[in-house]
VOGU-3710 file (C-alpha; in Angstrom, 3 decimals, decimal comma):
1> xxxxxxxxxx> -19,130/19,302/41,517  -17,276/18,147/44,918  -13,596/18,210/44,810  -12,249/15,367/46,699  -8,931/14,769/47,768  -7,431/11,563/46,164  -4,599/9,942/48,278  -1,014/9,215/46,724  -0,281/5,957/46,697  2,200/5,106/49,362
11> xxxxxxxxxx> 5,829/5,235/48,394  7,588/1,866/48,192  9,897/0,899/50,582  12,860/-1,014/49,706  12,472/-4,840/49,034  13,185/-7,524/51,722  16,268/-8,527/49,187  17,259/-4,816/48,970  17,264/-4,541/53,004  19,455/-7,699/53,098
21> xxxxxxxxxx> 22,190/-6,941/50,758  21,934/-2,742/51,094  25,492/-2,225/51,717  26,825/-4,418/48,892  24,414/-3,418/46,431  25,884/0,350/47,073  29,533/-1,487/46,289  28,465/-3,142/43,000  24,683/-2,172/42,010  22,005/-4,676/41,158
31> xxxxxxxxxx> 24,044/-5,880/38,103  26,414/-6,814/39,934  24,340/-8,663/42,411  22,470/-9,962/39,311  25,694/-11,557/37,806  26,760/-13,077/41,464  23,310/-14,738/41,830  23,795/-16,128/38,601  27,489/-17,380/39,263  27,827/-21,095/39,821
41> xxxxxxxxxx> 31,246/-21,631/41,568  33,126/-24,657/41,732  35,651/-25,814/44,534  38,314/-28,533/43,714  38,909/-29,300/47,364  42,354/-31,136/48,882  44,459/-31,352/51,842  42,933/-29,832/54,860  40,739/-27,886/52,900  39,924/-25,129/55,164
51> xxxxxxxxxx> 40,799/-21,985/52,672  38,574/-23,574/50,008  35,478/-23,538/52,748  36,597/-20,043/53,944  36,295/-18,651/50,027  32,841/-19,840/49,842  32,037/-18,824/53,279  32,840/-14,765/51,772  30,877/-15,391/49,250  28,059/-16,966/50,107
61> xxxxxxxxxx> 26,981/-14,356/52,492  26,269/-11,609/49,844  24,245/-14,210/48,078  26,330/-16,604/44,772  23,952/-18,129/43,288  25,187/-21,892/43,550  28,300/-23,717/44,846  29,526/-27,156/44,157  32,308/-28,744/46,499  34,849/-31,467/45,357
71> xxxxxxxxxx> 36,247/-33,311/47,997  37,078/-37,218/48,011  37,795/-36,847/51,925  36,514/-37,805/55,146  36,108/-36,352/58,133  39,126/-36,771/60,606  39,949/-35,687/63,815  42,284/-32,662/62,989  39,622/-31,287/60,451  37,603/-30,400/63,652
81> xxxxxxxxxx> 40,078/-28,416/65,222  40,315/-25,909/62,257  37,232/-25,994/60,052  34,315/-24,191/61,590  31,936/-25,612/59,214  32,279/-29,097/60,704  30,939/-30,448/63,984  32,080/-33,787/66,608  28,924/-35,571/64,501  30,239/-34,806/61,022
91> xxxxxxxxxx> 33,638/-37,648/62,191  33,464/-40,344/59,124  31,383/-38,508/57,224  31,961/-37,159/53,769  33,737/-33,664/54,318  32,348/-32,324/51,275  28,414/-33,480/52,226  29,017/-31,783/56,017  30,818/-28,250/55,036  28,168/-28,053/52,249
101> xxxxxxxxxx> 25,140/-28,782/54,764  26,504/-25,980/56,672  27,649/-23,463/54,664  24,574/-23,582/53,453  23,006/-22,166/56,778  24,736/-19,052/55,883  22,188/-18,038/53,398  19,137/-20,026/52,513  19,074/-18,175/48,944  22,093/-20,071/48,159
111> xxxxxxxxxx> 22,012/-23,593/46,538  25,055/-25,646/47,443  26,167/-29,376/45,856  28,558/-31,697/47,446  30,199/-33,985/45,787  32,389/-36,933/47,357  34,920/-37,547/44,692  38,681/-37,293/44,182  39,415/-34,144/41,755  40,468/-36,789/39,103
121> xxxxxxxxxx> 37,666/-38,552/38,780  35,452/-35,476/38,738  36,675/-33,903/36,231  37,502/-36,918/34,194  33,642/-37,011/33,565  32,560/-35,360/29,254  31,834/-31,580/30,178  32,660/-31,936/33,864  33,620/-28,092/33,863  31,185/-26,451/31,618
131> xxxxxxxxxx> 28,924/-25,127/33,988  30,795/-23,495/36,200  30,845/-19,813/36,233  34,386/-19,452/37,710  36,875/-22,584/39,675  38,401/-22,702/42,794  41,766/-25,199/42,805  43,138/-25,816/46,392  46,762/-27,014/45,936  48,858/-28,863/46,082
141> xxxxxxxxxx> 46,976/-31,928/44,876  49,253/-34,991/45,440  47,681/-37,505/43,011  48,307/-36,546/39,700  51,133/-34,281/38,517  49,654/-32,911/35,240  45,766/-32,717/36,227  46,231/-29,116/37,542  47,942/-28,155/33,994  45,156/-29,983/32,533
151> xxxxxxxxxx> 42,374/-28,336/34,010  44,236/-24,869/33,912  44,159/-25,437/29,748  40,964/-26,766/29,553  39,693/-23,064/31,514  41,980/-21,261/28,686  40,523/-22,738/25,867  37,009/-22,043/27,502  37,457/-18,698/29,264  36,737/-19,849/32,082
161> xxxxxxxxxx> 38,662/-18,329/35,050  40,693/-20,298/37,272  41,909/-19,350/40,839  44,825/-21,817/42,181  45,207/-21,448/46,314  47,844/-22,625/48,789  47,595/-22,153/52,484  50,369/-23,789/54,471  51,224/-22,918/58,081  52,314/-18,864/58,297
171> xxxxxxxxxx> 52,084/-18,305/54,326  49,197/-18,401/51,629  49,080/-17,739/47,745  46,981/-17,502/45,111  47,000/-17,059/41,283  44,536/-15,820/38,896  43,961/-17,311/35,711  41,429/-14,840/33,545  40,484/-14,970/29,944  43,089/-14,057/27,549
181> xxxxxxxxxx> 41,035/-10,986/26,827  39,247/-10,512/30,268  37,486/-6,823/29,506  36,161/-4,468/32,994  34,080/-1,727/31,854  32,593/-0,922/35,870  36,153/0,102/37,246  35,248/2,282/39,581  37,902/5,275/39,469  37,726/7,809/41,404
191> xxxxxxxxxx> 35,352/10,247/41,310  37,494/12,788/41,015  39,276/11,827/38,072  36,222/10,660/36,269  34,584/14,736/35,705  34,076/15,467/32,163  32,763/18,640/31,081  33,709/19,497/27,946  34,382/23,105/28,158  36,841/23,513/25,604
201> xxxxxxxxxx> 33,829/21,530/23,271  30,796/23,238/24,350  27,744/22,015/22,166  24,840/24,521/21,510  22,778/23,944/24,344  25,186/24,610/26,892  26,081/27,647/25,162  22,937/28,936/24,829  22,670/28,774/28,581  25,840/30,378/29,324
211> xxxxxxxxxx> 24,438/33,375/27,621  21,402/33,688/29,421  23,459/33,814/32,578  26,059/35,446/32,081  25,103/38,665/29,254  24,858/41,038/32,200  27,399/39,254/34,504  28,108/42,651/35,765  25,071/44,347/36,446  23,606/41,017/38,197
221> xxxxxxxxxx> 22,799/41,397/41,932  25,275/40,412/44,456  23,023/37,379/45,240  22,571/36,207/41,208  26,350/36,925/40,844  27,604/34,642/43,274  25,615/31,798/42,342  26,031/31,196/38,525  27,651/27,785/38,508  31,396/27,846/37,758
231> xxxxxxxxxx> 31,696/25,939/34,303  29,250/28,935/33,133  31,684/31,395/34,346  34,116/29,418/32,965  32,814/29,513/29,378  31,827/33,266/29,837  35,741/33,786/30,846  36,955/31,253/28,029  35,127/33,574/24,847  36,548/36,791/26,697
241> xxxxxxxxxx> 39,913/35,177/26,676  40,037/34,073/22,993  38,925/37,048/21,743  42,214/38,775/23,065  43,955/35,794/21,657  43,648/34,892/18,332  40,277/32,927/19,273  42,469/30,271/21,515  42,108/28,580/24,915  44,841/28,694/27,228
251> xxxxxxxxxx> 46,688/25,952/26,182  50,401/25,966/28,218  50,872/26,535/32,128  51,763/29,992/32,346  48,691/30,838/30,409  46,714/28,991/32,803  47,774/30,600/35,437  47,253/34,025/34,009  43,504/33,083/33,350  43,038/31,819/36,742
261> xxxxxxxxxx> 44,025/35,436/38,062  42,023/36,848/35,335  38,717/35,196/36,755  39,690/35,929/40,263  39,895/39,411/39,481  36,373/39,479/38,389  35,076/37,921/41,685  33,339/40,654/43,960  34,774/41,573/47,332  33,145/44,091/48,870
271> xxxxxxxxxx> 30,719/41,870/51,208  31,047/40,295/54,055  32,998/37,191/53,001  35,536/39,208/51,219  34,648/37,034/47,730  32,614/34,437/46,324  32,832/30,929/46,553  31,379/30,395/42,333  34,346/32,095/41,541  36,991/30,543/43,523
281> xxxxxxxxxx> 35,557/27,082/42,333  35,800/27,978/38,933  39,387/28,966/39,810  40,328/25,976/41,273  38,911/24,299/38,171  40,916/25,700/35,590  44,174/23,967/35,348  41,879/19,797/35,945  39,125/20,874/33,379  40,979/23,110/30,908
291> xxxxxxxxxx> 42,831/20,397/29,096  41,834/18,821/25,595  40,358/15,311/25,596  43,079/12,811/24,960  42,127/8,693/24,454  43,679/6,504/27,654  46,413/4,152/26,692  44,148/1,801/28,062  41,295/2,462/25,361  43,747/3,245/22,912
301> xxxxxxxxxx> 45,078/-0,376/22,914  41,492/-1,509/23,205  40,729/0,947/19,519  43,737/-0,876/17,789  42,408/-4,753/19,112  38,929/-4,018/17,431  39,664/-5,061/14,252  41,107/-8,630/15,397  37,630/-9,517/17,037  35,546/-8,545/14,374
311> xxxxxxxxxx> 36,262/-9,984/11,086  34,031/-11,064/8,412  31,091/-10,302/9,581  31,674/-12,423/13,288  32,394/-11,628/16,653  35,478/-13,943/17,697  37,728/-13,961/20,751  40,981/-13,695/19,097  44,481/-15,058/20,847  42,464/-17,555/22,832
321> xxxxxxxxxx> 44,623/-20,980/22,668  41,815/-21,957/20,253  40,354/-19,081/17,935  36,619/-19,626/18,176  33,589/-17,362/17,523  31,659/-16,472/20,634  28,250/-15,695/21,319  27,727/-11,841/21,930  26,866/-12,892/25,743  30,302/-13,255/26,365
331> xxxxxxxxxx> 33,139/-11,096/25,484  31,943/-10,589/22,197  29,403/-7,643/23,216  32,493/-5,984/24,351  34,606/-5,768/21,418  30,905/-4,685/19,230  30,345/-1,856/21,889  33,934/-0,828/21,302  33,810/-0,877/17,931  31,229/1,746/17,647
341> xxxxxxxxxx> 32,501/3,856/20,544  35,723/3,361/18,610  33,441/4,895/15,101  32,104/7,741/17,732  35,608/8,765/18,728  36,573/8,808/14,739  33,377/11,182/14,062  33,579/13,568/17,322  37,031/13,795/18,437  35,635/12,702/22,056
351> xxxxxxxxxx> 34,018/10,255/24,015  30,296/9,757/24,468  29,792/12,539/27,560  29,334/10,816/30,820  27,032/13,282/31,594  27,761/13,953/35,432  28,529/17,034/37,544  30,122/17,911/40,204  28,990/19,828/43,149  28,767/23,348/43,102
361> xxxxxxxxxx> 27,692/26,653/43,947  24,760/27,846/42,155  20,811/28,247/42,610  18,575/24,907/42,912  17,120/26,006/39,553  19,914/26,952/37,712  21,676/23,388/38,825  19,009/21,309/37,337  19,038/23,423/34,247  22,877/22,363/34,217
371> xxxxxxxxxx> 22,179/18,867/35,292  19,731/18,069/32,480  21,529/19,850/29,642  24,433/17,440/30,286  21,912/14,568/30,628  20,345/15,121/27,401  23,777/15,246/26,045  25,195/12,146/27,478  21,578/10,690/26,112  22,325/11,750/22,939
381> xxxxxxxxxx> 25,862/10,120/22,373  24,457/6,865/23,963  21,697/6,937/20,999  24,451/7,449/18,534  26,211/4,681/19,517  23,287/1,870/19,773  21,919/3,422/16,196  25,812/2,320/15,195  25,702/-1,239/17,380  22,465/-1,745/15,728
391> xxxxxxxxxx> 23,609/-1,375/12,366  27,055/-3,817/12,962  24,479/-6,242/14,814  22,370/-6,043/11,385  25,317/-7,549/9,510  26,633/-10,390/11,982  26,008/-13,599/10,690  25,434/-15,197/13,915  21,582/-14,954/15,017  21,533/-13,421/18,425
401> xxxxxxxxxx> 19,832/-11,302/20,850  20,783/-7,299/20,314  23,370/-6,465/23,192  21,103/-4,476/26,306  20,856/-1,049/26,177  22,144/-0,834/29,528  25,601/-2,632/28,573  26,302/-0,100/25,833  25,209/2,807/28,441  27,517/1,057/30,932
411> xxxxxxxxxx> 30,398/1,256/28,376  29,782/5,310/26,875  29,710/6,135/30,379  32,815/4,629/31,694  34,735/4,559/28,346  37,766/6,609/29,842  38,195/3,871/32,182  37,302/0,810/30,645  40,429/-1,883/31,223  41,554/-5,254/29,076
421> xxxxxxxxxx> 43,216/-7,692/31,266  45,385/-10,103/29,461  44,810/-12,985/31,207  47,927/-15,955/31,154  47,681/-19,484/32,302  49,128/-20,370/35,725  52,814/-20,761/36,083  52,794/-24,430/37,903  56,344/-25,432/37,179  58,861/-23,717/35,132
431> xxxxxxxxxx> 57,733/-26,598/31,851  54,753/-24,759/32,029  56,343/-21,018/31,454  57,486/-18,760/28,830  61,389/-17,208/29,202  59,827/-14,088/29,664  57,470/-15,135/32,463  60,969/-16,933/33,778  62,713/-13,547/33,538  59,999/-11,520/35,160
441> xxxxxxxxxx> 59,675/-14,049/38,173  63,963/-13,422/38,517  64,118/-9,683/38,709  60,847/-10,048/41,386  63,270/-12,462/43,542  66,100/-10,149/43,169  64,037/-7,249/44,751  65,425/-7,771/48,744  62,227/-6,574/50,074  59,945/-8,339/47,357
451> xxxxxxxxxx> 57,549/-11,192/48,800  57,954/-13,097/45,888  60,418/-15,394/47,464  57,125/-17,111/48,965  55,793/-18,010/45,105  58,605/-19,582/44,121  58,686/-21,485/47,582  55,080/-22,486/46,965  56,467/-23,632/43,396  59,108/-26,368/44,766
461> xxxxxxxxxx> 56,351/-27,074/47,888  53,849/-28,544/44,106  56,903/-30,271/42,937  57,639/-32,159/45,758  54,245/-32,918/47,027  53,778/-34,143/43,809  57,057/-36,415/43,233  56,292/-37,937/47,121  52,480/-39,117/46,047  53,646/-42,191/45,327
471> xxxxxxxxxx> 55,750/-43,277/48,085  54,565/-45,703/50,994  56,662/-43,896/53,315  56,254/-40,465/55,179  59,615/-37,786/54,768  60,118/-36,136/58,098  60,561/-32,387/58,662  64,222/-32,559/58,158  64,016/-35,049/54,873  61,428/-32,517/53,755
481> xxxxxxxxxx> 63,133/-29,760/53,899  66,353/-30,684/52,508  63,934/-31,691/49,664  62,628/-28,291/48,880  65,751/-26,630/49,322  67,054/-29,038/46,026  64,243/-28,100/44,393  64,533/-24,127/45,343  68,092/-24,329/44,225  67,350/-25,848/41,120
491> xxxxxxxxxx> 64,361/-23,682/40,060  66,561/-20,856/41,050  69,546/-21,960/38,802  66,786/-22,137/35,762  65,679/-18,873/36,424  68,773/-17,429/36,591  69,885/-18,844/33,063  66,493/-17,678/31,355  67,426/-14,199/32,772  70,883/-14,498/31,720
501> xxxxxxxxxx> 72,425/-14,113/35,450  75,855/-15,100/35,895  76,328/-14,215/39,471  76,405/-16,859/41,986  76,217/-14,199/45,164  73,079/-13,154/43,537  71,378/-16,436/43,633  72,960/-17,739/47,258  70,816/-14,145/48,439  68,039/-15,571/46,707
511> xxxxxxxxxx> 68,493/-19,117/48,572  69,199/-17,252/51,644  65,449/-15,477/51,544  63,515/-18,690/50,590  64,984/-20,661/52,753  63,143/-19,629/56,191  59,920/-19,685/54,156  60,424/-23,860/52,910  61,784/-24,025/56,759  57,959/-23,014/57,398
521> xxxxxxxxxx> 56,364/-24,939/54,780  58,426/-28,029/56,138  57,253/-27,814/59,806  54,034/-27,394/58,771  53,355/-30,464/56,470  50,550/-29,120/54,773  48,753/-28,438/57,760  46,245/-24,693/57,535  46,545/-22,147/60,783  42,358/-21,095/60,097
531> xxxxxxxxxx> 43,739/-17,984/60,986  46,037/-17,603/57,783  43,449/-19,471/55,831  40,512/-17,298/56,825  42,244/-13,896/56,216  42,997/-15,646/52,992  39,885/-16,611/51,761  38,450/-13,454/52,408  41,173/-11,619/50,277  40,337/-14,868/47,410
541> xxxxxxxxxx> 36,565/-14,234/47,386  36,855/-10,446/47,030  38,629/-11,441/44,007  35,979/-13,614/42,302  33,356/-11,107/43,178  35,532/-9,100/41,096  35,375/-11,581/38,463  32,285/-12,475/38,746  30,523/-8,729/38,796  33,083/-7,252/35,989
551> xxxxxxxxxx> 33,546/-4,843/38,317  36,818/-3,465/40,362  39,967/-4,263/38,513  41,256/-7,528/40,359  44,548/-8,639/41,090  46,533/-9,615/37,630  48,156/-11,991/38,676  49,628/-13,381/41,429  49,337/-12,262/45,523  51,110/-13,837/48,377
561> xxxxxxxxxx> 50,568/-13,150/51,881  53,356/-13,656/54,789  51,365/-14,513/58,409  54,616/-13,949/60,589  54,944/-9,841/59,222  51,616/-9,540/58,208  52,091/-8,267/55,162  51,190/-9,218/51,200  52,054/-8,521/48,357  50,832/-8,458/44,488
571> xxx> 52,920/-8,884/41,243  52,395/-9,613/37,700  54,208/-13,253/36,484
//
């Protein structure tokens, strides 16, 4: 019989899609290039609308799936001085037909939808806003003093987040209106910090391997011995150390610290580099990786929420503005993941193992022996937990698909870190806030070197672009600013009597700091410096990809940027 030689097939490259987005895809994965080519973004376009075009710009480059532009304007002369996605031929023409047309040469994957309307009349349309995967509000609109509120409840009552953008002259802002229960399981910590190995909770397996390893520690060659991987000289160590006392870890610092010289005792010098590196990793390891598991606030607070969202047998949202049940596509897959993580917690004392390693010393062989022994085990917790999620599904009374096995691996592997945002709607005027969002915004405008004096400029810039709509004539600079320095005074006063401030020094050194910034805002008239408003929308689309992809924590809730000191700044309102 001739032997012949059969060919392997030839290995697959990477896709033409992979080549074009490689270095994002190592940022967020497929999934979350997945869930930004199925994002459908919508801009609600006014003014000189050059941050709005800059957002999509940064995001239609690593490929959204569709965009839909707003704007009721034409092209005029001073748009073509500052908005690179317009050309001399697009003068007269609708500025939401021309910056689509050419945005759109940015990346043919991406579908793009102009639409020459004012904001008011779009949305006024049944179900104008329902499918829109996130929204994009340029401000200030002049024409209609509640339609931002409007639209801003309308995207609480349907989780549907809401950015709300200013660029004027030197200074920009946005705001970030998420889901009342916005949930990140991808955070991306740091690696570092993320290193679970359970040593003080070895399960058979692992223990089984430490012995064959480490029996005849002492009698292995000087090759063998400096290559078993640390943890297994850690667990060696550990059972040597509770059998001297009273069958317990060290728990406290100094005992740490007399364990670490214990295993650095046992480390062989007589070679050539005077010790071995296995042992002074395992060292180094001892006070980071000999500590009990303990549940992060974080999940903690997620634990106690679990029984809110699941009640009689649905999945609901819970605190929305309108209590609703949700399909498990949305946020409800969350809370049923949690749930049984939560029941896996209850049973084991831990978290499903994440099932990585770090790097170490140790031989090839011996590494993948490790390696898989903590895969299996991280494979085995994520089975426990679907057989649970399974169960829970079994009982739900709405009819839906079962959640994907890789969202519940997603969640056991990055349980330590998941995060619950708690989304609130925008702060447009100080009708629309609590006295504790009122109180918060004070003690930010006390802080001398806090940025925050450019929000609440930004605030009295809405109120009086929105009280001038109406008039036939034009304010000049100085009528303008005189104007928002009322209205900064008065929002200042309110402030101050929702934080129950008495001092009048404190809130002249308040007026004193906003007052070069409405200066600004004055001169400029609402006109964008593309320079302000493209750093901007570059910092406003890495946002929504954060949205968008679950992924990242993003910025909760507010970030203002100052142009003349280059600097910004993000706090929580």
């Amino acid at each position: 019989m001739v032997q012949r030689d059969i060919t392997p097939p030839p290995l697959q490259g990477p896709t033409a899609k992979e080549k074009k987005y490689d270095r994002q895809l190592r940022l967020w994965a497929a999934s979350g290039q997945e869930s930004l080519e199925n994002a459908h973004v919508l801009l609600l376009n006014s003014g000189p609308g050059v941050v709005g075009v800059e957002i999509l710009k940064n995001l239609i480059l690593p490929g959204v799936g569709s965009f839909t532009i707003v704007d009721e304007a034409e092209v005029a002369e001073e748009d073509l001085g500052i908005n690179f996605f317009l050309v001399d031929e697009s003068l007269g023409k609708s500025r939401a037909e021309e910056t689509c047309k050419y945005l759109k040469v940015l990346n043919p994957d991406v579908n793009g939808h102009p639409v020459q309307k004012s904001i008011a009349d779009f949305v006024v349309e049944p179900k104008a806003l329902r499918d829109y995967t996130l929204v994009l509000f340029i401000g200030p609109y002049k024409n209609d003093d509640e339609l931002l509120e409007e639209i801003s409840m309308y995207c609480a009552v349907e989780a549907l987040p809401l950015f709300y953008i200013h660029s004027v002259g030197f200074y920009s802002h946005f705001s970030v209106q998420l889901p009342q229960t916005f949930p990140i399981v991808d955070t991306h910590p740091d690696p570092a910090s993320t290193q679970d190995l359970r040593l003080l909770q070895p399960w058979p397996e692992l223990k089984i391997f430490m012995e064959s390893k480490t029996k005849d520690l002492d009698s292995l060659s000087d090759h063998a011995h400096g290559h078993v991987p640390y943890l297994l000289l850690l667990l060696r160590f550990l059972e040597d150390w509770k059998t001297s006392h009273d069958g317990n870890p060290p728990s406290d610092y100094k005992d740490k610290k007399e364990f670490k010289s214990f295993i650095e005792s046992k480390a062989r010098t007589n070679n050539p580099e005077g010790g071995e590196e296995n042992f002074d990793e395992a060292a180094a390891a001892v006070l980071k990786s000999l500590n009990k598991p303990s549940l992060p606030s974080g999940l903690r607070d997620i634990f106690e929420k679990v029984g809110n969202h699941l009640r009689d047998g649905k999945v609901s949202k819970g605190g929305g503005i309108h209590h609703k049940p949700l399909t498990r596509r949305q946020t409800a897959n969350f809370w049923l993941v949690a749930s049984s993580v939560k029941y896996f917690y209850e049973q084991h004392d831990s978290l499903p193992l994440p099932g990585a390693l770090p790097d170490m010393k140790a031989q090839s062989q011996d590494y993948i022996q490790l390696q898989n022994i903590y895969k299996t085990k991280a494979r085995h917790d994520i089975e426990e937990v679907t057989n649970d999620i399974r169960k829970r599904e079994g009982k739900l009374t709405q009819q839906n698909e079962s959640i994907d096995p890789k969202e519940i691996e997603a969640f056991c592997k990055n349980a330590a870190f998941v995060k619950l945002i708690r989304g609130y709607p925008l702060l447009i005027s100080l009708e629309t806030g609590t006295t504790a969002r009122h109180q918060s915004l004070f003690e930010a405008l006390k802080d001398e070197d806090s940025l925050s004096p450019i929000y609440l400029a930004f605030i009295a810039y809405d109120g009086l672009a929105q009280s001038s709509a109406d008039k036939s004539t034009q304010a000049d600079a100085e009528e303008t600013l005189e104007s928002l320095k009322q209205r900064a005074q008065t929002i200042i006063s309110k402030l101050a009597e929702a934080a129950h401030e008495e001092d009048s020094q404190m809130k002249d050194d308040i007026m004193a700091r906003v007052d070069p910034i409405l200066q600004e805002l004055a001169r400029a008239d609402g006109a964008e410096l593309h320079n302000i408003s493209a750093l901007t929308g570059g910092m406003v689309a890495q946002e929504v990809i954060k949205v968008i992809t679950k992924q990242y924590i993003p910025v909760d809730n507010t970030c203002v940027f100052d142009g003349i000191t280059s600097k910004s700044a993000v706090f929580r309102i």
